[in-house]
DSSP file (Angstrom, degrees, kcal/mol; ACC not computed):
  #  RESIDUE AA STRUCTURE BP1 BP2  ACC     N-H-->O    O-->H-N    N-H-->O    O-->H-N    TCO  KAPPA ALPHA  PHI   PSI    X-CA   Y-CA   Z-CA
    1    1 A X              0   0    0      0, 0.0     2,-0.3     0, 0.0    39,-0.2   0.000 360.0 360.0 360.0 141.3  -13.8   96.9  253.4
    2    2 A X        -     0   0    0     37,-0.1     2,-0.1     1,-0.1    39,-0.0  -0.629 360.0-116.3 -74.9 137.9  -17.4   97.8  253.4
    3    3 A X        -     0   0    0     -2,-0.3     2,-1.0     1,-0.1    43,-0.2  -0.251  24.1-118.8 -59.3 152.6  -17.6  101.8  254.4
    4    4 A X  S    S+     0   0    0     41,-0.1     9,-2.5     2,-0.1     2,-0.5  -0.520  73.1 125.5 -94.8  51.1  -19.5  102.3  258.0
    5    5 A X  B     -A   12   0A   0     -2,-1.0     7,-0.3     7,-0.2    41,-0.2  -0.750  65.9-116.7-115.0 101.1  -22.2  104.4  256.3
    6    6 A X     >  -     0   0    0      5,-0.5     4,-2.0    -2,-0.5    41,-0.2   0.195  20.5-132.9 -65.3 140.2  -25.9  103.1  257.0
    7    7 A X  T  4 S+     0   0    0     39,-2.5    -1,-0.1     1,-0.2    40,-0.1   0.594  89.7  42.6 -45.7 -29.0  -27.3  102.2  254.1
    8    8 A X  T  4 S+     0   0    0     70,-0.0    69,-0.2    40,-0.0    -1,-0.2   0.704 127.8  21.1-116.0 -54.4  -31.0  104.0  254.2
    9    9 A X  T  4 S-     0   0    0     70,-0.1    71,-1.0     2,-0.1    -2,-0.2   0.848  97.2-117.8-115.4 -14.0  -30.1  107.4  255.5
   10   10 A X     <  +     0   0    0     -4,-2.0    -3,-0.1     1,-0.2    69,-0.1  -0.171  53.0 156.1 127.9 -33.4  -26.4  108.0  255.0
   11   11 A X        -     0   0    0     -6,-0.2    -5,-0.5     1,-0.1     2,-0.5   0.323  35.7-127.8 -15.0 136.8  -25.2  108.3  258.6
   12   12 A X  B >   -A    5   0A   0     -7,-0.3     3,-1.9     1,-0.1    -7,-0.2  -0.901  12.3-120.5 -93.7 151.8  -21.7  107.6  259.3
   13   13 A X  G >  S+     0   0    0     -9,-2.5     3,-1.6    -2,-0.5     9,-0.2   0.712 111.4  50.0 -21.6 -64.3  -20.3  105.5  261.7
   14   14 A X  G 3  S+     0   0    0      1,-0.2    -1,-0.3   -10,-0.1    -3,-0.0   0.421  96.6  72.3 -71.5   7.6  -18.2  108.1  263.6
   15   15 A X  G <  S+     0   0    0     -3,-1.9    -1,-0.2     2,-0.1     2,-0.2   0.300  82.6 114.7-101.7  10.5  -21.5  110.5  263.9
   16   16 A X    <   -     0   0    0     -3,-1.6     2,-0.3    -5,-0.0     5,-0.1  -0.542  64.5-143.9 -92.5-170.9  -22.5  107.9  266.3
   17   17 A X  B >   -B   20   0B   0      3,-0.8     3,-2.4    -2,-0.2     2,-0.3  -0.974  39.0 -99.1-141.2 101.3  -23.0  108.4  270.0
   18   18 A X  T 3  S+     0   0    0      1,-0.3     0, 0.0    -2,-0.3     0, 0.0  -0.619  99.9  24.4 -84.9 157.0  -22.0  105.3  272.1
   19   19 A X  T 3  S+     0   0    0     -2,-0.3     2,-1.6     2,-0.1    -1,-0.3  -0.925 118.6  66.1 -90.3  15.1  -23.3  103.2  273.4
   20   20 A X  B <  S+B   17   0B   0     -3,-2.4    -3,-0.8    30,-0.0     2,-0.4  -0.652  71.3 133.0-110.8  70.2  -25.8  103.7  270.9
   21   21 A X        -     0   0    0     -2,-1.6    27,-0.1    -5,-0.1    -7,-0.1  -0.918  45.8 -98.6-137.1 170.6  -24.1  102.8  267.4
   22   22 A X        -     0   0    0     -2,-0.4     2,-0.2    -9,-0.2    26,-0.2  -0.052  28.4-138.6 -69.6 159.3  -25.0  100.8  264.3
   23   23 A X        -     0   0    0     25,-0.2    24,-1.5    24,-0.1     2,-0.4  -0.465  17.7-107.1-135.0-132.3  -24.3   97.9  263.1
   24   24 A X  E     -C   46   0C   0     22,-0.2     2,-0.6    -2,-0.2    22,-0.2  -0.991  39.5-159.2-126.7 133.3  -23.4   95.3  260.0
   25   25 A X  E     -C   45   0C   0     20,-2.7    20,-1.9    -2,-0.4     2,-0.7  -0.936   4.7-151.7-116.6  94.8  -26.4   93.5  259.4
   26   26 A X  E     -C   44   0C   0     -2,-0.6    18,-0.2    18,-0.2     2,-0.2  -0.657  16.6-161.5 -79.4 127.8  -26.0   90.0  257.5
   27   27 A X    >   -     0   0    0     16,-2.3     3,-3.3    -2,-0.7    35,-0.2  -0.491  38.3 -82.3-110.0 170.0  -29.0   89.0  255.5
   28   28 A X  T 3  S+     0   0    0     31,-2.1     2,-0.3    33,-1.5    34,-0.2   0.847 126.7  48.4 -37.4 -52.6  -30.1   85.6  254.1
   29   29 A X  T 3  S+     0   0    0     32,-0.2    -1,-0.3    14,-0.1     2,-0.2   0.289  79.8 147.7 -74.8  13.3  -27.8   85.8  250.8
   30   30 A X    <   -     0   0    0     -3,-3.3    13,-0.2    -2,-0.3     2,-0.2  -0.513  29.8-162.9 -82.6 146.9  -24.8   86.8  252.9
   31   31 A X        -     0   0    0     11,-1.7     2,-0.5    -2,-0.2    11,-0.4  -0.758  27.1-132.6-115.3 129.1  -21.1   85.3  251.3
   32   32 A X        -     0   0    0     -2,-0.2     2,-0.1     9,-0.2     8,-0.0  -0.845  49.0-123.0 -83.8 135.5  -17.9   85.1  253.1
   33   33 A X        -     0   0    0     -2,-0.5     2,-0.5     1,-0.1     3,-0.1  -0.533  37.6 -72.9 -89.9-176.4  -15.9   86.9  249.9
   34   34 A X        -     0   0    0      1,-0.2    -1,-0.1    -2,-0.1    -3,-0.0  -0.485  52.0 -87.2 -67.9  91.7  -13.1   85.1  248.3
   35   35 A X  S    S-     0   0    0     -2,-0.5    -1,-0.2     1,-0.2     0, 0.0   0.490 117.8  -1.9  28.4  80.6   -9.3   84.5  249.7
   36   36 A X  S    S+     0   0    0      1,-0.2    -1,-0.2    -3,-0.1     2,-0.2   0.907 103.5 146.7  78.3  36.8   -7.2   87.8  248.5
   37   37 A X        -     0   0    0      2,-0.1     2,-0.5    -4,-0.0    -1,-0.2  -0.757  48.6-115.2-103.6 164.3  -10.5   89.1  246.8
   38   38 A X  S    S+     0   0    0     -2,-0.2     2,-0.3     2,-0.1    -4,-0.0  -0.809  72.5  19.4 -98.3 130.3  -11.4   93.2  246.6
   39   39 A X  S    S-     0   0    0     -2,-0.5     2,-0.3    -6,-0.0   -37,-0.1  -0.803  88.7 -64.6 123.3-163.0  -14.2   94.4  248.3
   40   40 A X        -     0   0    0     -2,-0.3    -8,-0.1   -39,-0.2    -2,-0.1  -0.847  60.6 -70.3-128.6 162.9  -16.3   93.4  250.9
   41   41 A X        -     0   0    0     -2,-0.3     2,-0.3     1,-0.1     3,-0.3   0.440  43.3-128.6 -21.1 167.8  -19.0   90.3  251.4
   42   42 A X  S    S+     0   0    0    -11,-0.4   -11,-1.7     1,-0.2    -1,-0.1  -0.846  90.8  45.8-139.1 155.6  -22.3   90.4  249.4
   43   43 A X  S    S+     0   0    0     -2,-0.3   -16,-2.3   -13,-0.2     2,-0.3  -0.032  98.3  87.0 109.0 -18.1  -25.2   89.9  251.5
   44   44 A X  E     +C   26   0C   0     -3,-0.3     2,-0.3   -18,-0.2   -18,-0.2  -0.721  41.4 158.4-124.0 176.7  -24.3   92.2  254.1
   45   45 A X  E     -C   25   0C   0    -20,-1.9   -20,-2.7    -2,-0.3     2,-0.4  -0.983  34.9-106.2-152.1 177.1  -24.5   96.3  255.1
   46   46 A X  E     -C   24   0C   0     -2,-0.3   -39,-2.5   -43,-0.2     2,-0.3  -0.857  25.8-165.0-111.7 155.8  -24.4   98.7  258.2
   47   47 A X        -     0   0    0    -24,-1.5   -41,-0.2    -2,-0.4     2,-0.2  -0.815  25.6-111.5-119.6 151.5  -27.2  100.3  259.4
   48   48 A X    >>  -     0   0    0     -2,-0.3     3,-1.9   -26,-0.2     4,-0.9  -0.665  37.7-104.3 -98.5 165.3  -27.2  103.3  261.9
   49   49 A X  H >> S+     0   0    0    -29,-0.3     4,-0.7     1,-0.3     3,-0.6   0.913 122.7  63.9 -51.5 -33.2  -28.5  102.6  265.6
   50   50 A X  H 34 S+     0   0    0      1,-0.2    -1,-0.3   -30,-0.2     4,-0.1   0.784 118.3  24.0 -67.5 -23.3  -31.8  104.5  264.4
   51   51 A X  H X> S+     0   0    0     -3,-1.9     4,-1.6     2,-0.1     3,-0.8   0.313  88.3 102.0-117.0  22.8  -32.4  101.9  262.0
   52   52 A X  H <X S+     0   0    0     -4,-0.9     4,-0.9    -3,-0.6     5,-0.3   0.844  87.1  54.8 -65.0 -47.8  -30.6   98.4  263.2
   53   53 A X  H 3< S+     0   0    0     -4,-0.7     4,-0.3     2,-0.2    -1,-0.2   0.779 102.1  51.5 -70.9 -28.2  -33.9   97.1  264.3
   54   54 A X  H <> S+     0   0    0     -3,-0.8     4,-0.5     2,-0.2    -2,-0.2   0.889 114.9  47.5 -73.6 -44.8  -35.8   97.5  261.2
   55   55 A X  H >< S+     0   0    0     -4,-1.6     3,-3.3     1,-0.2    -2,-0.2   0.889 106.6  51.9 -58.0 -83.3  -33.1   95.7  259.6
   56   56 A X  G >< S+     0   0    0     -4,-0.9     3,-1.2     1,-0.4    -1,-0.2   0.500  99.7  59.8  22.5 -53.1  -32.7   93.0  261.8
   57   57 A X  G 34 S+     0   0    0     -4,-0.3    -1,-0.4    -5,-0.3     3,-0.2   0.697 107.3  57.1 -73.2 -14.2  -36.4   91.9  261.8
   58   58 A X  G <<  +     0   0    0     -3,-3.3     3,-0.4    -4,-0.5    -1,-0.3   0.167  69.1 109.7-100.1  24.3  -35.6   91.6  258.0
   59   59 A X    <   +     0   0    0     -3,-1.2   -31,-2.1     1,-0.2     4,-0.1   0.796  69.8  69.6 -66.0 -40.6  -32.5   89.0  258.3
   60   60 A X  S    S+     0   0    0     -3,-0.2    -1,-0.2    -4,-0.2    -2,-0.1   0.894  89.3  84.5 -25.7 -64.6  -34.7   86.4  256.8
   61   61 A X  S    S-     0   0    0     -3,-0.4   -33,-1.5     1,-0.1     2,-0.4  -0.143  91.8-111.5 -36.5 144.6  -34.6   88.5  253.2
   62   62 A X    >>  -     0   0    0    -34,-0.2     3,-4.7   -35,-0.2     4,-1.9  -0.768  49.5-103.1 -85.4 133.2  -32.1   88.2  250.9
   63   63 A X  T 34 S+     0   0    0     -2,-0.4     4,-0.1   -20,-0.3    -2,-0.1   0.340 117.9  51.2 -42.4  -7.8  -30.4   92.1  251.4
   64   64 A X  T 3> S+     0   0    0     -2,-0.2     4,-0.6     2,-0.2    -1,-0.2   0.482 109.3  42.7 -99.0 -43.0  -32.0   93.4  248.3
   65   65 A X  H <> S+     0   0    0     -3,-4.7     4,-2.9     2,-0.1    -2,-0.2   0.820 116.6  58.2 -83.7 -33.1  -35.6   92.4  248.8
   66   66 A X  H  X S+     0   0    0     -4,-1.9     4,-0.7     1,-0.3    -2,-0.2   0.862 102.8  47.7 -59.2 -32.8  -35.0   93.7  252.5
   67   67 A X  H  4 S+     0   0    0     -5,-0.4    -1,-0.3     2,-0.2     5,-0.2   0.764 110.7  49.9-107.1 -12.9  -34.1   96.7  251.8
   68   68 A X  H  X S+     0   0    0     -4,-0.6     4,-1.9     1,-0.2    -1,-0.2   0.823 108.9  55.6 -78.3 -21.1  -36.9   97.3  249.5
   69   69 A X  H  X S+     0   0    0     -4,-2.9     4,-1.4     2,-0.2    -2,-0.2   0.416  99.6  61.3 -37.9 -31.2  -39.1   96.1  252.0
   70   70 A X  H  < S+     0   0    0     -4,-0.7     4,-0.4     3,-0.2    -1,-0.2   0.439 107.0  36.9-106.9 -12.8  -37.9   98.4  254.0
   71   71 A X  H  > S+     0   0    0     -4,-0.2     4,-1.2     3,-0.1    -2,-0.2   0.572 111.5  63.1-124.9 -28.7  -38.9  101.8  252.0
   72   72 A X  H  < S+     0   0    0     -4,-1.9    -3,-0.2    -5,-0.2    -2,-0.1   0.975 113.6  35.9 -34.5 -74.0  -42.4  100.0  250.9
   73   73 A X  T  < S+     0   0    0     -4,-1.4    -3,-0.2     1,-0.2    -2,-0.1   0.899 134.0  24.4 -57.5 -30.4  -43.1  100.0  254.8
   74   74 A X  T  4 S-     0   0    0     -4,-0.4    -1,-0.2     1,-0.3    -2,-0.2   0.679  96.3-129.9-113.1 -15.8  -41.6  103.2  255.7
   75   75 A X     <  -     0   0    0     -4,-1.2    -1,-0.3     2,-0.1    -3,-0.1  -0.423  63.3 -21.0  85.6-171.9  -41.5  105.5  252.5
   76   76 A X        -     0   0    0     -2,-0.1     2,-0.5     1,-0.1   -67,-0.0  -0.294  69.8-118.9 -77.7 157.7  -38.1  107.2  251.6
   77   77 A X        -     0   0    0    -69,-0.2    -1,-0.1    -2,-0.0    -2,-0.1  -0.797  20.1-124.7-106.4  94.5  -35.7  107.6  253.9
   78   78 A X        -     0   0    0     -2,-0.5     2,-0.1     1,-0.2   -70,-0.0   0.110  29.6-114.3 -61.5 133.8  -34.5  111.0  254.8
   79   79 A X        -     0   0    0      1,-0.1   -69,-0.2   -69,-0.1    -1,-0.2  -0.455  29.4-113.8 -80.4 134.4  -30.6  111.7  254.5
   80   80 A X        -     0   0    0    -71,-1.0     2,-0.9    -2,-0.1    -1,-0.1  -0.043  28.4-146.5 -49.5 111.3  -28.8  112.4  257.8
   81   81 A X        -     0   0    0    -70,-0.0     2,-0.8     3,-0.0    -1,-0.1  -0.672  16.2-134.7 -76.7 121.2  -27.4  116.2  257.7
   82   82 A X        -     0   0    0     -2,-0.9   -67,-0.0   -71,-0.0    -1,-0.0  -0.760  23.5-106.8 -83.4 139.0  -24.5  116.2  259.4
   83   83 A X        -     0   0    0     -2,-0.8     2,-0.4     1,-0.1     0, 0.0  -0.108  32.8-115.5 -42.4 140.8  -24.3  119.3  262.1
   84   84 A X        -     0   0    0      1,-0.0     2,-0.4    -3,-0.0    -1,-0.1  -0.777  39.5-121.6 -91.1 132.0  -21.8  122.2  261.1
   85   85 A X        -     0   0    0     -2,-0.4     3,-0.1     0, 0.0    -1,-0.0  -0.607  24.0 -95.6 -89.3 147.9  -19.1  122.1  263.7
   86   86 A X        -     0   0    0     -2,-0.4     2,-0.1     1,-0.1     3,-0.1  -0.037  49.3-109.1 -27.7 152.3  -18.2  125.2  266.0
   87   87 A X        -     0   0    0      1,-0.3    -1,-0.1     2,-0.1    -3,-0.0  -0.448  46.0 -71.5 -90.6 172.6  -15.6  126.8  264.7
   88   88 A X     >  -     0   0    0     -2,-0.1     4,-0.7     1,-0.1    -1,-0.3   0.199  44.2-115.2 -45.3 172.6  -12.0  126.7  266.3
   89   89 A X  H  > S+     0   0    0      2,-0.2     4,-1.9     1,-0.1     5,-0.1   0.933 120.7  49.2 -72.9 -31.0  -11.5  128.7  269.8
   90   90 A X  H  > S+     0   0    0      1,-0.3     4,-2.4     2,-0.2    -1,-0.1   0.782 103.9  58.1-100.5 -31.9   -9.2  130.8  268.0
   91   91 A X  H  > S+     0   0    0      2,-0.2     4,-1.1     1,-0.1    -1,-0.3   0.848 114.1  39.6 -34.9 -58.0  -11.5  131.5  265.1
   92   92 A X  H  < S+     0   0    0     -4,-0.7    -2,-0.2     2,-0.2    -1,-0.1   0.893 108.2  54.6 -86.4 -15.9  -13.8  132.7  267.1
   93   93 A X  H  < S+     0   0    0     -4,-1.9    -1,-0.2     1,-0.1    -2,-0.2   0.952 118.5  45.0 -69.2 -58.0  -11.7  134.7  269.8
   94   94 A X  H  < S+     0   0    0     -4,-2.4     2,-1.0    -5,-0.1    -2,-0.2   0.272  76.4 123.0 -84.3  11.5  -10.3  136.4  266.5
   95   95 A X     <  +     0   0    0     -4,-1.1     3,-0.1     1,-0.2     4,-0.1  -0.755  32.1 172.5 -66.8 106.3  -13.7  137.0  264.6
   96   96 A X    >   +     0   0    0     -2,-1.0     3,-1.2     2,-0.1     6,-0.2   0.863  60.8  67.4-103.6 -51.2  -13.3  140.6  264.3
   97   97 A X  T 3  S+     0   0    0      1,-0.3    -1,-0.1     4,-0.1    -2,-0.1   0.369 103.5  54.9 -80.1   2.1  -16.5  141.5  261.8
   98   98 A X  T 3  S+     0   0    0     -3,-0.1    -1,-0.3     3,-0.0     2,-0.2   0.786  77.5  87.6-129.4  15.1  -18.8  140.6  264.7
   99   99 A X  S X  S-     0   0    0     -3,-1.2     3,-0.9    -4,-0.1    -3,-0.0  -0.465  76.8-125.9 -88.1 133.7  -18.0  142.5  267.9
  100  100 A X  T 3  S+     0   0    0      1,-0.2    -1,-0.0    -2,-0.2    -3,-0.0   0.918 110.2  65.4 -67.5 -46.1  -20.0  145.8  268.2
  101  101 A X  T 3  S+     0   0    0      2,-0.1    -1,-0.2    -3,-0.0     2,-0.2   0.290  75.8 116.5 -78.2  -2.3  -16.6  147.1  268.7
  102  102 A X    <         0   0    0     -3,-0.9    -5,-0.0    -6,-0.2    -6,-0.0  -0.455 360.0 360.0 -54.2 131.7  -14.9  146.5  265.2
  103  103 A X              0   0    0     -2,-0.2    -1,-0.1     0, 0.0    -2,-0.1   0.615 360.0 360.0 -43.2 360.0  -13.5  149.1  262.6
C-alpha cells in the first residue's frame, strides 16, 4: 500500500484536520497493479489538502511530468515540520527544574 504522505511537501495523512484532508490523485499513466502483486499502482500519489488542487488540474499528465510541472510553476516545495507535541500532564505537573520554587 501506497503510504499517506503527500508527495511535494511530506505531510502525513494523520496531521490532517478534517474535513479538510488530502487525497490519492490518479494521473494519466495510472495502472490497476497486478493480482497478488507488492506495492501499490503506478500512476498514482496522495497529495495533502494544501496541495490536492494543484494536482488535480494536472490529471491529464502522466504523474511524472505532473509533478515536474508542478515545481517548474511553483519552485521547491517546502517540507511540512511537524509541531512538537505538549508534553504529558504528568510530565509537566512533575517538571521540577522549572518552578521558582525548586532545590
Amino acid at each position: 500500500m501506497i503510504p499517506s504522505r503527500c508527495v511535494l511537501c511530506g505531510k502525513a495523512y494523520r496531521d490532517e484536520i478534517p474535513p479538510n484532508e488530502g487525497d490519492y490523485v490518479e494521473f494519466a499513466d495510472y495502472r490497476e497493479p497486478e493480482p497478488h502483486s507488492i506495492g501499490g499502482p503506478d500512476g498514482m500519489e496522495y497529495f495533502c489538502d494544501e496541495h490536492l488542487a494543484i494536482a488535480r488540474s494536472l490529471v491529464s499528465l502522466p504523474m511524472k511530468e505532473a509533478l515536474v510541472e508542478m515545481k517548474n510553476r511553483f519552485g521547491p516545495f517546502p517540507q511540512y515540520q511537524r509541531k512538537k507535541p505538549r508534553p504529558g500532564w504528568l510530565k509537566r505537573i512533575f517538571s521540577f527544574g522549572k518552578h521558582s520554587w525548586a532545590p
